[in-house]
C-alpha positions in Angstrom: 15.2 3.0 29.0 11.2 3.7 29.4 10.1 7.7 29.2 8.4 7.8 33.0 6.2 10.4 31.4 5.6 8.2 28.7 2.0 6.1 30.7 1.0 9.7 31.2 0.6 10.3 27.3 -1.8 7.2 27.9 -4.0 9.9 29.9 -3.2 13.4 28.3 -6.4 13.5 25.9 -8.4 13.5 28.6 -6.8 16.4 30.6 -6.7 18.5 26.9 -3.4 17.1 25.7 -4.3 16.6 22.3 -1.9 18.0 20.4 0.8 15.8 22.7 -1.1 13.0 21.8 -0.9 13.5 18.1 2.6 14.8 18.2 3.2 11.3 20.1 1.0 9.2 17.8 3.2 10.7 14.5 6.4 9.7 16.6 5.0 6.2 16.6 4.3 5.8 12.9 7.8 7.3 11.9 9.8 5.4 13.8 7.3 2.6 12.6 7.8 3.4 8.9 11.5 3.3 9.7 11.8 0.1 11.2 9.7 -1.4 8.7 11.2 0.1 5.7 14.5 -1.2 6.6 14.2 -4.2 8.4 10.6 -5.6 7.3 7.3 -6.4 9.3 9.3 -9.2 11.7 10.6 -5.9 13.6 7.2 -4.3 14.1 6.2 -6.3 17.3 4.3 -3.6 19.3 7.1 -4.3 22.2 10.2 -4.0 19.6 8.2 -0.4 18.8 8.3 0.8 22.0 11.4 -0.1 23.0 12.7 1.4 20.4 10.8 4.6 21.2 11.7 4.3 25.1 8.0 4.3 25.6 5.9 1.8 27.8 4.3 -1.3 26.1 0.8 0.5 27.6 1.3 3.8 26.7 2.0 2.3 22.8 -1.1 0.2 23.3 -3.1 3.3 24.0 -2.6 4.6 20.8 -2.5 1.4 18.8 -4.1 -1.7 20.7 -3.1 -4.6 18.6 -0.6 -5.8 15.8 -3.4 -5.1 13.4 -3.9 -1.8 14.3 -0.7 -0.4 14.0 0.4 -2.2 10.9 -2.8 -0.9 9.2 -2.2 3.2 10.4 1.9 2.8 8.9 0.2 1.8 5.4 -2.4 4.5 5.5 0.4 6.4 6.6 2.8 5.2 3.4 -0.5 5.8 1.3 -0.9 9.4 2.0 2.8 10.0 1.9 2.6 8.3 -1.3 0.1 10.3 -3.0 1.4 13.1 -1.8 2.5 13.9 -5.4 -0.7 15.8 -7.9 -0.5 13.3 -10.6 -1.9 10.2 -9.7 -3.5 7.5 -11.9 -2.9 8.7 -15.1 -3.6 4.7 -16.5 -4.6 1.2 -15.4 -1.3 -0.4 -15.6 1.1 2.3 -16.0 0.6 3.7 -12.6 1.0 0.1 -11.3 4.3 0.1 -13.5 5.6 3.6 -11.7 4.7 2.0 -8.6 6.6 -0.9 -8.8 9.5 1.0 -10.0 9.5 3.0 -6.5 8.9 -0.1 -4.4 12.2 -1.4 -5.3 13.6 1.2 -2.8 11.3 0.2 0.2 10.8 -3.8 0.1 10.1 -3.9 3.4 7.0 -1.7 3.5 6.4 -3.6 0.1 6.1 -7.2 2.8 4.1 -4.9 4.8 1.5 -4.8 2.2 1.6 -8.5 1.4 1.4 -9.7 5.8 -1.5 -7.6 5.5 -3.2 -9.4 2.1 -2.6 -12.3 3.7 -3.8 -11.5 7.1 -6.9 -10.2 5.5 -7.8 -14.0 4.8 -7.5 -15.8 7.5 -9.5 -15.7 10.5 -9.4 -13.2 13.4 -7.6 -10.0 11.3 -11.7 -8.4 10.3 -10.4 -5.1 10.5 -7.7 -5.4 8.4 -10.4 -8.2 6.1 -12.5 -4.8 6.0 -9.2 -2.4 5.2 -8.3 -5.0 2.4 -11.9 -5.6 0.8 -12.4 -1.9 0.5 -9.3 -0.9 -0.9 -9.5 -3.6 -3.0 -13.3 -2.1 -4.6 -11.7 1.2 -4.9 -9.1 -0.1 -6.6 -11.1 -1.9 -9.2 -13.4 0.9 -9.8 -10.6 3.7 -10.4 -8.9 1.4 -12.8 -11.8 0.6 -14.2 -12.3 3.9 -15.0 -9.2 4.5 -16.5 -10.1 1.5 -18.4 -13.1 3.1 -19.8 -11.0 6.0 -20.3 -8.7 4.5 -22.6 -11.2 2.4 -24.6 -13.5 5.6 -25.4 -10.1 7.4 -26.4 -9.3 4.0 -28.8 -6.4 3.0 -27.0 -8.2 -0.5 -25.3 -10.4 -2.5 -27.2 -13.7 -1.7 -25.6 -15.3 -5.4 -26.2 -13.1 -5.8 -23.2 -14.8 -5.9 -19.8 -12.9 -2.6 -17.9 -13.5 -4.4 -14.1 -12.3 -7.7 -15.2 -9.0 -6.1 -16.9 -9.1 -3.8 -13.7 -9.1 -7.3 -11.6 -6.3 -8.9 -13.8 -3.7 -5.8 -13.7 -4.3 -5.7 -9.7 -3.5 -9.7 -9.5 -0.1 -9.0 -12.0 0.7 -6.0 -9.7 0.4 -8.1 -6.6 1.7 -11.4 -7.5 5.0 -9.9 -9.0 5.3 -8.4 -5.8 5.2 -11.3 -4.0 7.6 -13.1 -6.6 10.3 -9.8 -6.4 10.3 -10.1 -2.1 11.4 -14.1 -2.7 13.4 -13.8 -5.5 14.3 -10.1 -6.4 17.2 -10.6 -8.9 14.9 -12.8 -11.0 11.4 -10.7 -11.3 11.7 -7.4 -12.6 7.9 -6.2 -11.9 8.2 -2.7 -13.4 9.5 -4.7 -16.4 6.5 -7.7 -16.7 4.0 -4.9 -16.1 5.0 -3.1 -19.5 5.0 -6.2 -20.9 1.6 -6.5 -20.0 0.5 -2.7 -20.8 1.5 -4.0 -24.3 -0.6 -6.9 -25.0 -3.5 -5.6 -23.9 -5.6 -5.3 -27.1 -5.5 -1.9 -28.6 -8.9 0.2 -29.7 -9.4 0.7 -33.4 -7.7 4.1 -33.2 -4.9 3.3 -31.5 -4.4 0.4 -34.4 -4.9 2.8 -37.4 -2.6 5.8 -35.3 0.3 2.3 -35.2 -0.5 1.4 -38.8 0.1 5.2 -39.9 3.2 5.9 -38.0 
């Protein structure tokens, strides 16, 4: 049953109901991050949404206008939630490893990321191509940095180019991903990512520090 208040919310910025709108727009993205978590991104139809919520397909489309839209403000939303912990990045494939290692409790907001990878290349998504390619350049350039990090320290050879070994741990991350949602008995990303962390070529320091243990 449909909230008749509900096509008001569509209005109540305008008459000073801001903080009714934002209450209402947080609603939206929890019981977003809900659905999706547990049942994946086939349930997040912007009419499955608000029927869910009791809430009128135009009152939902006031908030969040297209598919796009809303699937983009659940993963900023995820991201922030995310990062909500102080420690962050601490190194290049490491954090992807940690990462991975959470993800196995939310595979459907992990197909959430990959519908919008892939939505991000075709034709007719450019705001989430824009979302994509500029979390994609941050990426690089924070692992890159790490990168850097670790081959000033000795623990990464540093004749190693840090964005193109910044490029290569993203593709791992994201292609195990995809390999886990098909086949998750068989792909153990946390697992591969290690493996990965450990044939990366060591510094000089971090060679002598191995040979002296």
């Amino acid at each position: 049953m449909t909230d008749p208040a509900s096509d008001d919310d569509a209005v109540a910025p305008r008459r000073g109901g801001y903080r009714k709108g934002a209450e209402r727009r947080a609603q939206i993205l929890d019981e977003m991050i809900r659905m999706v978590a547990e049942q994946g991104v086939d349930a997040s139809s912007l009419r499955s949404v608000a029927d869910a919520l009791g809430i009128t397909h135009a009152a939902l489309r006031h908030y969040f206008p297209s598919r796009d839209d809303l699937l983009l403000a659940v993963y900023r939303e995820h991201e922030v939630r995310e990062q909500g912990a102080p420690e962050r990045m601490k190194s290049a494939i490491g954090d992807m490893r940690e990462s991975a290692a959470r993800n196995r409790a939310v595979p459907g907001l992990v197909q959430l990321y990959t519908t919008l990878s892939a939505d991000a290349v075709q034709e007719g998504h450019p705001t989430t191509r824009d979302f994509m390619r500029e979390r994609f350049t941050r990426l690089r350039a924070d692992l890159a940095g790490l990168i850097r990090a670790d081959q000033a320290a000795g623990r990464i050879r540093d004749d190693l180019d840090a964005e193109d070994l910044a490029s290569l741990s993203i593709a791992a991350s994201d292609g195990l991903q995809v390999q886990w949602l098909l086949d998750p008995e068989a792909v153990d990303g946390e697992r591969v990512l290690r493996l990965l962390e450990r044939i990366v070529p060591a510094g000089d320091a971090d060679r002598t520090d191995g040979a002296s243990a």
